[in-house]
C-alpha positions as CSV (number, residue, x, y, z in Angstrom):
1,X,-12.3,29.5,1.7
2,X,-10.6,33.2,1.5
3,X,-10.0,33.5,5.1
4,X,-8.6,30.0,5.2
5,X,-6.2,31.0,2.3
6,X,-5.1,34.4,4.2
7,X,-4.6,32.3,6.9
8,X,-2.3,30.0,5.0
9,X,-0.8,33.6,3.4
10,X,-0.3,35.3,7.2
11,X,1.5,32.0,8.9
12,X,3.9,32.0,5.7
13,X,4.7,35.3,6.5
14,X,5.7,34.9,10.3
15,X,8.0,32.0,9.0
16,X,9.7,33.9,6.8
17,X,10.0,37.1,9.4
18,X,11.2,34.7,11.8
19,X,13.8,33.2,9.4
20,X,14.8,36.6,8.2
21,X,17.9,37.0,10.6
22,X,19.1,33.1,10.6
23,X,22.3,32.6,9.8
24,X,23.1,30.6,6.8
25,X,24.3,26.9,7.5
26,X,26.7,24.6,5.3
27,X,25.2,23.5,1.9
28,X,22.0,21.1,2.4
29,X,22.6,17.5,1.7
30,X,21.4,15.9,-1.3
31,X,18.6,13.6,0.2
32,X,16.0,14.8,3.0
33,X,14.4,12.8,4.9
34,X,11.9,13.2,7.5
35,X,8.7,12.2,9.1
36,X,6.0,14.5,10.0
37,X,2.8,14.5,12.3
38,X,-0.2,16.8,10.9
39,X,-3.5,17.4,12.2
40,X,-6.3,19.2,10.5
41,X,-9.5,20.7,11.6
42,X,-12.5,21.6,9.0
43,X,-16.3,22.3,10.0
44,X,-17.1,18.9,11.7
45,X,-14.3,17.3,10.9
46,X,-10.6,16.5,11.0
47,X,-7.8,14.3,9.9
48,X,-4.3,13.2,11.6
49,X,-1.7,11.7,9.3
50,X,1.9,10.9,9.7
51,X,4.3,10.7,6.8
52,X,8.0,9.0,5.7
53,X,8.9,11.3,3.6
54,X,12.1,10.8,1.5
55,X,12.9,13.4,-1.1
56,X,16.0,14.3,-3.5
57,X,17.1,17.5,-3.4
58,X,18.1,19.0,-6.8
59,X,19.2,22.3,-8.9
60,X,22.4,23.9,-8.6
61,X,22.5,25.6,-5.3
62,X,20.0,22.4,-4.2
63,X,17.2,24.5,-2.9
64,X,14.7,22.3,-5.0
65,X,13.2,18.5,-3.7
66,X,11.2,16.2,-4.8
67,X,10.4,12.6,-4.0
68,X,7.9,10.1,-2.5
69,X,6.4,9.1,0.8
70,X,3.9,7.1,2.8
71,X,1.2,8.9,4.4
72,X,-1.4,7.5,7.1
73,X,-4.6,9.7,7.3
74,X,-7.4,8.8,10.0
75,X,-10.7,11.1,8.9
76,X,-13.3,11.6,10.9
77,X,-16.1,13.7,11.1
78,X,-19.4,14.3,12.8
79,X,-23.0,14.9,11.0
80,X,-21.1,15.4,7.5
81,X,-22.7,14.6,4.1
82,X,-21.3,12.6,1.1
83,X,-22.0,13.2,-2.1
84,X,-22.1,11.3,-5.3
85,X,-18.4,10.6,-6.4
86,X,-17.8,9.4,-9.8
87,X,-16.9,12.1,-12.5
88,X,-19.4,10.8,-15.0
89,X,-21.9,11.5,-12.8
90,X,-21.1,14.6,-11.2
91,X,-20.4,16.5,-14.6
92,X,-21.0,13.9,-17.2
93,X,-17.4,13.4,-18.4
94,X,-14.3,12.2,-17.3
95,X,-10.7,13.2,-17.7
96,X,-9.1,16.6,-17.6
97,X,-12.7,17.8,-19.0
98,X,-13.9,17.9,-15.4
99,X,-12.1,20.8,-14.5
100,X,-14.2,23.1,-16.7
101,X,-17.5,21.0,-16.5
102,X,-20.3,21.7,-14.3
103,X,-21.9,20.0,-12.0
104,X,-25.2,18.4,-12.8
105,X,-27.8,18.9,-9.8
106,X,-30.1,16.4,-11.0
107,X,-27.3,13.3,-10.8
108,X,-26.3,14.5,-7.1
109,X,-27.5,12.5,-4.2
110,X,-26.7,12.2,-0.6
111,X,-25.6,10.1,2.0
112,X,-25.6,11.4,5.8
113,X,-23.2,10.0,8.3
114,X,-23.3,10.4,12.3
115,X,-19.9,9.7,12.4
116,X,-17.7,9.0,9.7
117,X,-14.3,7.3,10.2
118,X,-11.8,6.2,7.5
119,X,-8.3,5.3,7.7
120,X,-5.7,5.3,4.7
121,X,-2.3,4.3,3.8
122,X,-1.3,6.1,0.4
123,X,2.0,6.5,-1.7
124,X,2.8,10.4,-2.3
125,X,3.9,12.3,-4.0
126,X,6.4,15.4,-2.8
127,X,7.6,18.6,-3.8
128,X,9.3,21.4,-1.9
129,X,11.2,24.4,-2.4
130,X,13.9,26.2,0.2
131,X,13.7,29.9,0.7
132,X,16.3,29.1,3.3
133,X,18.2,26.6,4.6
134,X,15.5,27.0,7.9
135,X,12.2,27.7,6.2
136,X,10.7,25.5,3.2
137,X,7.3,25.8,1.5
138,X,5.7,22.3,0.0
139,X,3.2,20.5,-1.6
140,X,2.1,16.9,-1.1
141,X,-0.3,14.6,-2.7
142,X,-1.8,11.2,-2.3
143,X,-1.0,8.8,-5.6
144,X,-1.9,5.4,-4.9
145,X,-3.0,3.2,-1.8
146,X,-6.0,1.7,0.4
147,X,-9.0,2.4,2.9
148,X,-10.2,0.5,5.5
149,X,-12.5,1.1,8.4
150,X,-15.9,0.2,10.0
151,X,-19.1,-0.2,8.2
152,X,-21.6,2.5,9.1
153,X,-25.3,3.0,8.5
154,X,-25.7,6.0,6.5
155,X,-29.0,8.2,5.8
156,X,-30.1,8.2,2.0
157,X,-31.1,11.9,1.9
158,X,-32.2,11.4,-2.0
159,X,-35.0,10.3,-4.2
160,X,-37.9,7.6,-2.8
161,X,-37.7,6.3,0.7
162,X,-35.1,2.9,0.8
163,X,-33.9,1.4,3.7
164,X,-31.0,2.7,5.5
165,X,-27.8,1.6,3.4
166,X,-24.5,0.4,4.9
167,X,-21.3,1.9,3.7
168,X,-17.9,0.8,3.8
169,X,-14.6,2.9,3.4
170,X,-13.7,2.3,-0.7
171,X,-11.1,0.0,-0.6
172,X,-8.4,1.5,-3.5
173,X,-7.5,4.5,-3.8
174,X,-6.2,6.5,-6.7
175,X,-5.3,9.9,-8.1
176,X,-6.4,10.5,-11.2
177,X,-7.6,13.9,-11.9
178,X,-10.3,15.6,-9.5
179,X,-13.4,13.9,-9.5
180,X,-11.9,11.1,-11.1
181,X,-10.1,10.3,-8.4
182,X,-10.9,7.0,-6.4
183,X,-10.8,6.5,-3.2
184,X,-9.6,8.6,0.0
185,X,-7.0,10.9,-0.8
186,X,-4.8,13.6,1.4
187,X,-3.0,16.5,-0.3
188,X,-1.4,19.6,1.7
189,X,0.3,23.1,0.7
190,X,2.3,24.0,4.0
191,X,5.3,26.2,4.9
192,X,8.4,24.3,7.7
193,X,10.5,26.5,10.2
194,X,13.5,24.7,11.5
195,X,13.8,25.8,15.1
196,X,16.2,23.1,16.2
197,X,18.8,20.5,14.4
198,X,16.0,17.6,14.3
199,X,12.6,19.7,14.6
200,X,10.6,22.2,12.8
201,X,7.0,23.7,12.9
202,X,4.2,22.9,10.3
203,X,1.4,25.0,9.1
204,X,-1.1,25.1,5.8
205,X,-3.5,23.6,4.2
206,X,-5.2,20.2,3.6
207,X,-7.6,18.9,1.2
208,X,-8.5,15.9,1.5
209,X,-11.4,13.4,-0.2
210,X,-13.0,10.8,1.9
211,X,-15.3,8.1,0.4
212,X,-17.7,5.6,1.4
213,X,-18.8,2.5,-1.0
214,X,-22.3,1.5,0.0
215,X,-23.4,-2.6,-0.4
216,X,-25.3,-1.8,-2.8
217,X,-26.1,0.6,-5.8
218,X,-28.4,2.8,-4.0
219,X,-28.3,6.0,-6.6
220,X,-30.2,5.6,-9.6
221,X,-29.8,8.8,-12.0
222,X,-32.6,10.0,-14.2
223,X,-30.9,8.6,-17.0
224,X,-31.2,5.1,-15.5
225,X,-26.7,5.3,-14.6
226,X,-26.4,3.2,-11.1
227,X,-24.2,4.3,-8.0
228,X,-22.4,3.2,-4.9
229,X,-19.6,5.6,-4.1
230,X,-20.0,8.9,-1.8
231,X,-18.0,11.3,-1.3
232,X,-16.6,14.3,1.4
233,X,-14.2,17.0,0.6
234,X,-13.2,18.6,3.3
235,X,-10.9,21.7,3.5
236,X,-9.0,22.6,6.4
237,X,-6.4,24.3,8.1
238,X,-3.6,22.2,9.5
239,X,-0.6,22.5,11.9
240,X,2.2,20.1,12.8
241,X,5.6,18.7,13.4
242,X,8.6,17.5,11.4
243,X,11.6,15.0,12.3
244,X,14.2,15.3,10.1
245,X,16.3,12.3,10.1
């Protein structure tokens, strides 16, 4: 995780040093919009999503934006392992009391894929801020949408011997607050160098859940609690391109 965030640290820096000597240009228009292409590469697994991104730029010198988009993410993956999902499981609570809960080991089970594939199409949300008018640093989150892909026959890697389960992609998906969340959900922090009038260069970092739905509640905690959903959060680095319109 550290030498992914120096990573994310070092390409910032080579946008800015290549910015440093660009001229400035006439004041930015008041709306931005733009479509971008990202891929993303973690241990075993990857992502490519493209986004319509239209965003309201705002503040006095208009070097703030912020606005909404629609994001496509394809996951896949090879010999990756989902966990259990649900907040109440995982820590025992829900709401903003998950970020400074524990997990519990006992009420984590797993499910094994070969090869995991999901595609979503999420509403997101966007923020960015212009050091320049050529280089911009952002952040991007998935809000609301839905999954959809091929069933696959998963491993159960957890308590007695069951038959092999088959999973489907979860079919909404929401942002609530980390493992509350529902669903598969992409979020990125990235830097944008404008090299040309219509283009510019993408790098950062994605984090993205993906989750599988099995037919039937497979999971049974030691409290008795039944469960279907499994989950992947894969970190990655990830590099792309931008069309501004």
């Amino acid at each position: 995780m550290k030498t992914k965030i120096w990573s994310i640290v070092l390409v910032s820096g080579l946008l800015i040093g290549l910015n440093a000597s660009a001229q400035k240009e006439n004041p930015a228009k008041p709306v931005h919009t733009f479509f971008d292409l990202t891929g993303a590469i973690g241990s075993g697994q990857g992502s490519v999503a493209g986004s319509y991104v239209y965003n309201f730029k705002t503040g006095k010198k208009k070097k703030f934006e912020l606005g909404l988009g629609l994001r496509f993410t394809s996951y896949f993956g090879s010999n990756q392992n989902f966990t259990t999902a649900p907040a109440k499981l995982t820590s025992g609570k829900t709401g903003p009391a998950v970020f400074f809960s524990d997990n519990i080991p006992e009420n984590i089970d797993t499910l094994f894929f070969n090869k995991p594939q999901i595609n979503s199409l999420n509403l997101s949300f966007n923020f960015g801020y212009h050091f320049t008018p050529k280089f911009l640093v952002g952040f991007n989150i998935d809000a609301i949408g839905f999954s959809f892909g091929g069933s696959k026959t998963a491993t159960y890697l957890d308590g007695n011997n069951i038959n092999p389960p088959t999973a489907k992609p979860t079919g909404f998906n929401l942002l609530l607050i980390s493992d509350n969340d529902l669903g598969s959900l992409n979020s990125e922090f990235f830097g944008t160098y404008q090299f040309s009038k219509n283009w510019s260069a993408k790098a950062g970092y994605q984090f993205l859940f993906a989750e599988y739905t099995t037919d039937q509640k497979v999971q049974t905690t030691p409290d008795g609690q039944k469960n279907d959903r499994f989950r992947n959060k894969m970190s990655a680095i990830a590099v792309g391109l931008v069309y501004h319109f």
